[in-house]
C-alpha positions as CSV (number, residue, x, y, z in Angstrom):
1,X,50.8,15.9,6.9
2,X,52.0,11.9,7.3
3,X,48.7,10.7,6.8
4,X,47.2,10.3,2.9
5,X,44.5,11.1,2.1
6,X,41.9,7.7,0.5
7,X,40.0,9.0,-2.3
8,X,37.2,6.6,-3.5
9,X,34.2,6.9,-5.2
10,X,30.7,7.1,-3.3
11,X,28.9,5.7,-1.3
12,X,31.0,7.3,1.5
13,X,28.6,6.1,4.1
14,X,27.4,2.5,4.5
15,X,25.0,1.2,6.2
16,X,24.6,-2.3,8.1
17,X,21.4,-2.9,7.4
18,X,20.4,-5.2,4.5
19,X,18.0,-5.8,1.7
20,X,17.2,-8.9,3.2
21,X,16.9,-7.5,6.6
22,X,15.1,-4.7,5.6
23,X,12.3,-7.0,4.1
24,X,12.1,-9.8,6.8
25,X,11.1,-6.9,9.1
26,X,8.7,-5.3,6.5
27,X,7.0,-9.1,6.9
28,X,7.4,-9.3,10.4
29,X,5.1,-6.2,10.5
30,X,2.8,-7.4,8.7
31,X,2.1,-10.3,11.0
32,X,-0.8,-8.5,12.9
33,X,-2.6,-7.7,10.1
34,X,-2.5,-11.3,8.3
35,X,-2.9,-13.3,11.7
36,X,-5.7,-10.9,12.3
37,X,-7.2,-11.0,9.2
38,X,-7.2,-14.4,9.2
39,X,-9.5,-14.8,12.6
40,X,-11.8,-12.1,11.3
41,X,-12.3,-14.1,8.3
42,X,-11.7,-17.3,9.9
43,X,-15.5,-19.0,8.2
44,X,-13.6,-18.5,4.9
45,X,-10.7,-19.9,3.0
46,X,-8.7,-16.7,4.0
47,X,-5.8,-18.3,5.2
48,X,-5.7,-20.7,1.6
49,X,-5.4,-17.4,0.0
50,X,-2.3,-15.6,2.2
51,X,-0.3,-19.1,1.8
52,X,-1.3,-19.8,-1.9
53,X,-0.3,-16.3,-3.1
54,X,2.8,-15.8,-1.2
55,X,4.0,-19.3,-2.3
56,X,3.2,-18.3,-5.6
57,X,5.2,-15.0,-5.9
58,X,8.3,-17.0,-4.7
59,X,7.9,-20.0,-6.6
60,X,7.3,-17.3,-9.8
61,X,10.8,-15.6,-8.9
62,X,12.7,-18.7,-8.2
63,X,11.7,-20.1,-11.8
64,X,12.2,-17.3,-13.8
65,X,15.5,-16.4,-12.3
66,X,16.5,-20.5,-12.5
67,X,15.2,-20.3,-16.4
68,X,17.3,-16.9,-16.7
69,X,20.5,-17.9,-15.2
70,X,20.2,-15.1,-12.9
71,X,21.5,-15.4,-9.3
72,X,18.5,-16.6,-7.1
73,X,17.1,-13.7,-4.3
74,X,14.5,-15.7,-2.9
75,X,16.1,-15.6,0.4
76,X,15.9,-11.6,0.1
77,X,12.1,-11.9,1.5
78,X,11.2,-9.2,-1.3
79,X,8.7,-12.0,-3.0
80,X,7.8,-12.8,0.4
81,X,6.5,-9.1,1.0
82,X,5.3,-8.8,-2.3
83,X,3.2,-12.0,-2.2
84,X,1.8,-11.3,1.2
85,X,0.8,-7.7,0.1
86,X,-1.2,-9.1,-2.7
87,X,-2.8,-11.6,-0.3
88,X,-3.7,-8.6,2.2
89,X,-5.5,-7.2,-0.4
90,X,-7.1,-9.6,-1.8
91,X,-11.1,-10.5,-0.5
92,X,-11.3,-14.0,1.9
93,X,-13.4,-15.5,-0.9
94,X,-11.3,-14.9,-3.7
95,X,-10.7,-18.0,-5.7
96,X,-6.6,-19.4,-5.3
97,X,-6.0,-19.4,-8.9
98,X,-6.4,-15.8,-8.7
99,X,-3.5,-15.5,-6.0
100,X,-1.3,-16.9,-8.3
101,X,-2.3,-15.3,-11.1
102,X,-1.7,-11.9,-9.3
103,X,1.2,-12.9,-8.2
104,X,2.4,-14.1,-11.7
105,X,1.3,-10.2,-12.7
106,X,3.4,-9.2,-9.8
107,X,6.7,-10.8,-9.9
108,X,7.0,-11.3,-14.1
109,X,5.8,-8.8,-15.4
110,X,5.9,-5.9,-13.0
111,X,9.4,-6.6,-11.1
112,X,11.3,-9.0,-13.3
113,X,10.8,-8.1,-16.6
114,X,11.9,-4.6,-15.6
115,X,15.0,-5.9,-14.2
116,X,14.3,-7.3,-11.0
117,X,14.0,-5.7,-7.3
118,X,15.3,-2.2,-7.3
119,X,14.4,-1.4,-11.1
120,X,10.3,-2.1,-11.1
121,X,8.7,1.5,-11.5
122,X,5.4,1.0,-9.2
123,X,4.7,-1.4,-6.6
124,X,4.3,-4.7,-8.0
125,X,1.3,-6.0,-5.0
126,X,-0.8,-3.1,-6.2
127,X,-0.1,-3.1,-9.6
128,X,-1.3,-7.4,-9.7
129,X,-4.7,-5.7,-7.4
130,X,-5.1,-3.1,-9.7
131,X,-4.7,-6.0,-12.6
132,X,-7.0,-8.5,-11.1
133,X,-9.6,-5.8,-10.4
134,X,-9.8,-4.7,-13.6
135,X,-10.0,-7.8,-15.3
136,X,-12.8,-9.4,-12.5
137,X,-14.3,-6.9,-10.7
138,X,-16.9,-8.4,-9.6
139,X,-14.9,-11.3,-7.6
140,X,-12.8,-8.4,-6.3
141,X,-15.3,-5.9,-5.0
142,X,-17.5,-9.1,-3.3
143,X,-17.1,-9.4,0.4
144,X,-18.5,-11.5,2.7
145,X,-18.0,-10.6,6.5
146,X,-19.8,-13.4,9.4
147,X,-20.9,-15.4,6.4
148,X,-23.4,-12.7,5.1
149,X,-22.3,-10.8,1.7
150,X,-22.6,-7.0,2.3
151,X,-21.2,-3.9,0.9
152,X,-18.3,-2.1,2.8
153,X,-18.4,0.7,4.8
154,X,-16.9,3.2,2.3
155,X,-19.9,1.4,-0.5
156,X,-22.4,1.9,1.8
157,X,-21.2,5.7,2.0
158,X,-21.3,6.1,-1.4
159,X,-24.7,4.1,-1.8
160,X,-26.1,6.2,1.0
161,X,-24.9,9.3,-0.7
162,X,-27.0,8.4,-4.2
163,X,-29.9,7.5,-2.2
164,X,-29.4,11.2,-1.0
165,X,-29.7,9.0,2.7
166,X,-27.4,10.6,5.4
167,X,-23.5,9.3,4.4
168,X,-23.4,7.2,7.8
169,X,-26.5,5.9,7.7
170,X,-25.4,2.3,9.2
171,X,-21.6,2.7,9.3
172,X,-19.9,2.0,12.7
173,X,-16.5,3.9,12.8
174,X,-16.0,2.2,16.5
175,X,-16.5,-1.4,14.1
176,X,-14.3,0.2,11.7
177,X,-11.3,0.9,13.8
178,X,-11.6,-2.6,15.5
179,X,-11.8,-4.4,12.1
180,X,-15.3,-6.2,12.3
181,X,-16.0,-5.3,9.1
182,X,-16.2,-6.6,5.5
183,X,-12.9,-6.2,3.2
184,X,-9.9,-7.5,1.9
185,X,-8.3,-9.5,4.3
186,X,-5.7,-7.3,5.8
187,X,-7.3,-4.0,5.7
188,X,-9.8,-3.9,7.9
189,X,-8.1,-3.7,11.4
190,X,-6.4,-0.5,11.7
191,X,-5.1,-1.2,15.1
192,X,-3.4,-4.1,13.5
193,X,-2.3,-2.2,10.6
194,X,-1.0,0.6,13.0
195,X,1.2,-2.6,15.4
196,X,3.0,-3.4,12.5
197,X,3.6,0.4,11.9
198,X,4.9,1.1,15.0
199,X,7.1,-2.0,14.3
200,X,8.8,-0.5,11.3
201,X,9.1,3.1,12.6
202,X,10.9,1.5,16.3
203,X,13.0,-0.8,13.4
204,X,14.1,2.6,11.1
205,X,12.6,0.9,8.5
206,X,10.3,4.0,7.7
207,X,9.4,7.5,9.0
208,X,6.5,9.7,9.3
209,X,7.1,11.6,6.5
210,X,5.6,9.9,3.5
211,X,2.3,8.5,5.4
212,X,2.0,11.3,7.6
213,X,1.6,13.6,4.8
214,X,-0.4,11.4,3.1
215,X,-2.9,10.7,6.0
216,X,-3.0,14.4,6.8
217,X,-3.5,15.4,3.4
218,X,-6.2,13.1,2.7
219,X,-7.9,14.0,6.1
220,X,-7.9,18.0,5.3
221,X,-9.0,16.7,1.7
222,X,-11.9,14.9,3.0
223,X,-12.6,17.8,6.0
224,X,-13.1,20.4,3.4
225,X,-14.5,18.8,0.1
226,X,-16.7,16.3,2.2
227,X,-18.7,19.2,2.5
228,X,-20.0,19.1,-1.3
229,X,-21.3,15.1,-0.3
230,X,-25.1,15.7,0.4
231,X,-25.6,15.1,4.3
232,X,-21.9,16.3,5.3
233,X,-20.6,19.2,6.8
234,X,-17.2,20.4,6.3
235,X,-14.7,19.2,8.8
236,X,-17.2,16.3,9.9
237,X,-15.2,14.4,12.6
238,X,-16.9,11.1,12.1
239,X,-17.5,11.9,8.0
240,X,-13.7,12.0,8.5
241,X,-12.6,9.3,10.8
242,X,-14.5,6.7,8.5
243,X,-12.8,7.8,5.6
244,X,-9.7,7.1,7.5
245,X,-10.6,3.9,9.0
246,X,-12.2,2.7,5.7
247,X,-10.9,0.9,3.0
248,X,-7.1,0.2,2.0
249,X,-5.7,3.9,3.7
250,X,-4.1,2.7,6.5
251,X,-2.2,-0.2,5.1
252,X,-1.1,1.7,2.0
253,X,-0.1,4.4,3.5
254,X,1.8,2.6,6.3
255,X,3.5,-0.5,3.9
256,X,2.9,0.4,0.1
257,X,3.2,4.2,-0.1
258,X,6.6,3.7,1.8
259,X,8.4,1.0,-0.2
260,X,11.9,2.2,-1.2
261,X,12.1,1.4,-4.8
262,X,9.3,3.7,-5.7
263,X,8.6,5.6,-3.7
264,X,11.1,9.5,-3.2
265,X,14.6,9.0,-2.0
266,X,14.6,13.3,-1.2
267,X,13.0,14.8,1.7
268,X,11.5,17.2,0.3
269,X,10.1,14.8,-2.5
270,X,8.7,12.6,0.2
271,X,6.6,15.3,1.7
272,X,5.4,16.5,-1.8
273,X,4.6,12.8,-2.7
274,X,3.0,12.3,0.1
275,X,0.3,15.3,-0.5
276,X,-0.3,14.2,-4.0
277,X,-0.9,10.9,-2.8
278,X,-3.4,12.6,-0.2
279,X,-4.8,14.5,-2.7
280,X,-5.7,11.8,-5.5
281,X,-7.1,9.6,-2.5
282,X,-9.6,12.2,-1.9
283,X,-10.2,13.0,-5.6
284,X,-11.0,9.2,-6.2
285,X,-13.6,8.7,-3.3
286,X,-15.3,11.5,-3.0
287,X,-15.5,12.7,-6.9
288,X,-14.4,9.0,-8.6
289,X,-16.7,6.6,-9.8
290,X,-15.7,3.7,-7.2
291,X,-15.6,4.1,-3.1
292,X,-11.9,3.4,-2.8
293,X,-8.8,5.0,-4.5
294,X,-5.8,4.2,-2.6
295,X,-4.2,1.5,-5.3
296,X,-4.8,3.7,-8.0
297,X,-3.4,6.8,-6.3
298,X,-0.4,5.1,-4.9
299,X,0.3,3.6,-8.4
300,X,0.2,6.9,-10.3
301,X,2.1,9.1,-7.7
302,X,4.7,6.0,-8.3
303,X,5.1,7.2,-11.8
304,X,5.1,10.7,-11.1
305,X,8.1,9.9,-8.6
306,X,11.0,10.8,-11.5
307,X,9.4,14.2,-12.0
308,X,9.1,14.6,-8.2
309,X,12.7,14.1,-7.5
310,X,14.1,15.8,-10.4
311,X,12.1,18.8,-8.7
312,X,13.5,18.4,-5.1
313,X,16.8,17.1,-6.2
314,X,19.3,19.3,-3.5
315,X,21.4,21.8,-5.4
316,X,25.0,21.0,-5.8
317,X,27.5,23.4,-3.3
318,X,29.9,25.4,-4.4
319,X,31.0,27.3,-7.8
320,X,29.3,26.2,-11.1
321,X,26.5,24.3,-9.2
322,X,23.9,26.6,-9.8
323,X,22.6,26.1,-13.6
């Protein structure tokens, strides 16, 4: 043979896309969901809150890493996401001091401190919810839809369900799926939610794999134990499709249980993520003390995601790769 041979470490294979690529589209597809969340909402400050809190996750990244002396990544849209996450899940009437101090939690403690993008060990928008609902509750679980202050469909299941009322009693799924409907401000359309979706998917940003385990996991959750909820058979198809339309689901399935840093890298860890998230979803709102689940469940499959891919790491080929 004439020709060499190169030897070089990995990565053998490169890809074009970039970080900063990858997360300008990730904000791109989020666009339906904001702009429609902010007509929905549009007698409230809703719109304050998006800007406010995105600005805020920047503006926290740009001064800690100017105060560090660490290269600046603001142009990597990664606080961008992050911020606009938080917003999305945020209520219209949440006060603006409590975007930024979410998006403080977010950026500082949850991404930076831990080393910055690529080293944070759960997602740093639902880890600043989880921290803001926690600490006021009662400004995070208060929704006002049409300037009238209401519970949301997935409370008024639960409310209906300790009344020992029928579990629909007053929910719309058709309202629901179309978004007119109290919330946060970006989960309450899934048509919107499922644009940006398709957006990412046509992009090879993400696959079906994690959220379509998770969504049908969580759906044959909800079809079989909804049958122990007073008033529901199993396998009740519109028991079912609320669930599915209600609440955070479709948006953290679709943009949060997806994120790259901590979410599986295997394929086989992605599928088994993707159940437990189903799984803890349904254990959460059906058997949990609170209507919704989906921060909490994504958040704690995040920190199970070591163990997962230790599990489904592929075996290495050839002799002595078996231990």
């Amino acid at each position: 043979m004439s020709e060499q041979l190169k030897i070089s470490s990995s990565p053998h294979i490169r890809s074009k896309a970039t970080t900063s690529n990858i997360m300008m589209w990730v904000a791109i597809a989020l666009l339906p969901a904001t702009a429609f969340g902010i007509y929905n909402f549009r007698d409230t400050h809703e719109w304050l809150v998006v800007i406010v809190t995105t600005a805020a996750a920047v503006l926290t990244e740009y001064i800690y890493e100017k105060l560090m002396h660490k290269p600046i990544t603001i142009k990597d849209f990664s606080a961008v996401v992050t911020g606009l996450l938080l917003a999305l899940n945020l209520p219209p009437t949440a006060p603006l001091w409590m975007g930024v101090l979410g998006s403080v939690f977010a950026i500082l403690v949850v991404k930076q401190l831990f080393g910055g993008l690529g080293q944070n060990f759960m997602n740093p928008a639902l880890a600043a919810r989880c921290f803001l609902l926690i600490s006021f509750t009662g400004r995070m679980t208060s929704f006002t839809y049409d300037g009238i202050s209401g519970a949301t469909p997935l409370a008024a299941i639960r409310a209906n369900v300790e009344a020992g009322n029928s579990a629909l009693a007053g929910v719309n799924s058709m309202d629901m799926l179309l978004g007119k409907i109290g919330g946060t401000i970006g989960e309450t359309s899934v048509i919107a939610i499922m644009i940006g979706a398709i957006i990412l998917i046509l992009m090879g940003i993400i696959d079906l794999r994690i959220p379509g385990t998770y969504i049908v996991t969580f759906a044959l959750f909800i079809g079989i134990f909804g049958g122990f909820v007073d008033g529901i058979g199993f396998f009740n198809i519109s028991y079912m499709t609320a669930q599915l339309c209600g609440g955070g689901l479709m948006l953290g399935a679709w943009f949060m249980a997806t994120d790259y840093v901590t979410s599986p890298i295997t394929k086989k860890g992605q599928i088994v993520y993707g159940i437990i998230l189903g799984v803890l979803t349904g254990i959460f709102r059906l058997f949990g003390g609170a209507a919704e689940g989906v921060s909490y469940a994504i958040i704690f499959s995040n920190l199970l995601v070591p163990l997962i891919e230790r599990v489904t790491l592929p075996k290495p080929f050839g002799k002595g790769g078996e231990k």
